[in-house]
C-alpha positions in Angstrom: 24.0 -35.0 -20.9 24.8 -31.2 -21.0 21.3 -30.8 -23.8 19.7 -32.6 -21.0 20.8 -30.4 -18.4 19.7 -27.5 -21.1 16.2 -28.5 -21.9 15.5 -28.7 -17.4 16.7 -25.4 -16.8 14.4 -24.1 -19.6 11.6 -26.1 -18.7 12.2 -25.1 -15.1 12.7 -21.4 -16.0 9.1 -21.7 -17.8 6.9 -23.2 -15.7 7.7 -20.9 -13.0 7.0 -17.9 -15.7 3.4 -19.3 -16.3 2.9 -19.2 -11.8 3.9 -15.5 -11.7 0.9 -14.6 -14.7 -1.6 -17.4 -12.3 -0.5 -15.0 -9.5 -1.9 -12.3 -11.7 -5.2 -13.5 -12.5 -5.5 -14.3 -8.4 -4.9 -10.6 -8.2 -7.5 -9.6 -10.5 -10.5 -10.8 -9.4 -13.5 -8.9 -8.1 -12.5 -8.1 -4.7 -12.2 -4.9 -3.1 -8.6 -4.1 -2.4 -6.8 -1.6 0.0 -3.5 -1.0 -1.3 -1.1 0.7 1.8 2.0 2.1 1.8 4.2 2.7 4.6 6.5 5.2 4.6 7.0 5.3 8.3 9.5 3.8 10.8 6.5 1.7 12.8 4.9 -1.1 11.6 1.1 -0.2 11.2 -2.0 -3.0 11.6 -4.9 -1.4 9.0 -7.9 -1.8 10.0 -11.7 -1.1 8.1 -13.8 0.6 10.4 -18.0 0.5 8.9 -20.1 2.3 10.7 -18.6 1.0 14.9 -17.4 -2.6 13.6 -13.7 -2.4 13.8 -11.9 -5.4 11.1 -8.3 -5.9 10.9 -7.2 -6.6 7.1 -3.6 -6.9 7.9 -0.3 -5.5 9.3 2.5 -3.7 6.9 6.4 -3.2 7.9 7.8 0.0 8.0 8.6 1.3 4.8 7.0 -1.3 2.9 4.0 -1.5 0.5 1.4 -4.2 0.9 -1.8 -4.9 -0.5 -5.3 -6.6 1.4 -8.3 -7.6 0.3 -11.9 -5.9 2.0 -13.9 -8.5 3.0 -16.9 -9.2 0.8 -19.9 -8.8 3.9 -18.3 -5.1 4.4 -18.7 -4.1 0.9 -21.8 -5.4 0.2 -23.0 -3.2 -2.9 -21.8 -0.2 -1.9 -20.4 0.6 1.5 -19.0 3.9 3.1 -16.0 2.9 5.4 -12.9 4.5 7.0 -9.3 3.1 7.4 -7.4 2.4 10.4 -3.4 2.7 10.4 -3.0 1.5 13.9 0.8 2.0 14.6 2.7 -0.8 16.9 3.6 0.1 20.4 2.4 3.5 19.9 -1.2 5.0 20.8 -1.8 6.9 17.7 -4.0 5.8 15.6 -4.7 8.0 12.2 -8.3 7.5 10.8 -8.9 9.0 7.3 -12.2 10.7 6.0 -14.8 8.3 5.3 -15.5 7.7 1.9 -17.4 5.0 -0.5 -16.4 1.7 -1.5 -17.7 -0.7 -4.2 -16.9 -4.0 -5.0 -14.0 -4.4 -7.2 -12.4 -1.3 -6.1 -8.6 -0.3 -5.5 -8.2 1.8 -2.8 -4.5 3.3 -1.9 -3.6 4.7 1.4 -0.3 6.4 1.7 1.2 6.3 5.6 3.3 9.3 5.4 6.2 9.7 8.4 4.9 11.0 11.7 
């Protein structure tokens, strides 16, 4: 009974190794990513803003790193776009430089303490 017992906790133990490398792959695929990392106190909502369309991508916690994916129609071939860091319950709202995206690009954004 105990071998029994043995060989489930192994098989268990590996079959949730082999959804942590599908998890991976997910990750790797050819979408534009923006990867954030908030180092403030205040949650922040990020936003993509392409020439005056405004999208929200996705809200990270204070002092937490998250990552969202660009959608596809923004990117197009090649797109210049700006980032939103749109704190909650405040009204400032930092906007970085605009710059050039492609598709299968990793962008980081680093929220620093304000």
């Amino acid at each position: 009974m105990r071998m029994l017992t043995l060989i489930f906790v192994i098989l268990l133990f590996l079959g949730s190794c082999s959804s942590v490398s599908r998890k991976t792959q997910e990750y790797d695929t050819g979408k534009t990513k923006v990867r954030v990392e908030n180092r403030n106190a205040i949650p922040m909502t990020i936003y993509v803003l392409k020439r005056s369309q405004r999208i929200r991508i996705g809200r990270v916690a204070a002092h937490e790193t998250a990552v969202f994916s660009i959608p596809d129609d923004i990117v197009g071939s090649t797109a210049f776009v700006r980032l939103i860091a749109d704190p909650v319950g405040s009204n400032r709202s930092p906007i970085s430089e605009e710059f050039t995206v492609s598709p299968g690009d990793v962008i980081e954004m680093v929220i620093r303490a304000f």
